[in-house]
C-alpha positions as CSV (number, residue, x, y, z in Angstrom):
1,X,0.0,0.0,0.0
2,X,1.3,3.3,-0.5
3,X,2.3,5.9,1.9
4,X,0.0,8.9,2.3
5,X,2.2,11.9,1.2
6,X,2.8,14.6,4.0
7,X,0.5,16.8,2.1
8,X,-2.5,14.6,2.2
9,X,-2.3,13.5,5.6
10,X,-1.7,17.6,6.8
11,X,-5.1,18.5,4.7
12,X,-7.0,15.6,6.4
13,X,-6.0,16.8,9.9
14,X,-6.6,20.4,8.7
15,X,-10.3,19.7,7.2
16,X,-11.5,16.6,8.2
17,X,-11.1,16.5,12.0
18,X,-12.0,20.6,11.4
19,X,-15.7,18.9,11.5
20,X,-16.5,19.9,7.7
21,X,-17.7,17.1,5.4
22,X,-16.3,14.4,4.2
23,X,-14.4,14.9,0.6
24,X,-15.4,13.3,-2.8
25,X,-13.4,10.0,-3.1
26,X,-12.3,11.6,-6.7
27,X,-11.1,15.1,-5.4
28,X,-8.9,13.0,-2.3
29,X,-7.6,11.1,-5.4
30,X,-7.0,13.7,-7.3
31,X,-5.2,15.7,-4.2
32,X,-3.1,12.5,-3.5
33,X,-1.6,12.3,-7.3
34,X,-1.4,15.8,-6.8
35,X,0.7,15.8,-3.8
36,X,2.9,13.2,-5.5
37,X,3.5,15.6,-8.7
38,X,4.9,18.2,-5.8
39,X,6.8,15.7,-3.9
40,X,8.9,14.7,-7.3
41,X,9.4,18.0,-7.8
42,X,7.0,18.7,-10.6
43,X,5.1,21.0,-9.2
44,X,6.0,23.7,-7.1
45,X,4.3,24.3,-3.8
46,X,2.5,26.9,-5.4
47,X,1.2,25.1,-8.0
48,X,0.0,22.3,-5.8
49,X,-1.8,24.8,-3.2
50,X,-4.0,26.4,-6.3
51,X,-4.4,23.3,-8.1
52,X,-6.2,21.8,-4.3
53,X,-8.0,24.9,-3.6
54,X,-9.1,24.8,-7.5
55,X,-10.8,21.1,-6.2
56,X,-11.6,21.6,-3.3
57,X,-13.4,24.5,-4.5
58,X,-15.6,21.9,-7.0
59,X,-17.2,20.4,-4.4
């Protein structure tokens, strides 16, 4: 199984336990691949925060 990037699990802590509703299974997908781009240094970090707020703003 593969390890949740740091980004994921700090957005889950930050909005899940934050008491607001639970995220489409696509847009946590979508934010894990996401976080992965960054980590490998494809994306910067701001390029990763406006692409997540671009899908979190979708749902």
């Amino acid at each position: 199984m593969m390890k949740e990037s740091k980004h994921v699990t700090n957005f889950k802590s930050d909005h899940l336990q934050s008491g607001e509703s639970v995220l489409h299974p696509d847009a946590i997908e979508q934010i894990k691949k996401l976080a992965e781009l960054k980590d490998a240094g494809v994306l910067t970090d701001e390029e990763f925060q406006a692409k997540k707020e671009k899908l979190l703003a979708e749902i």
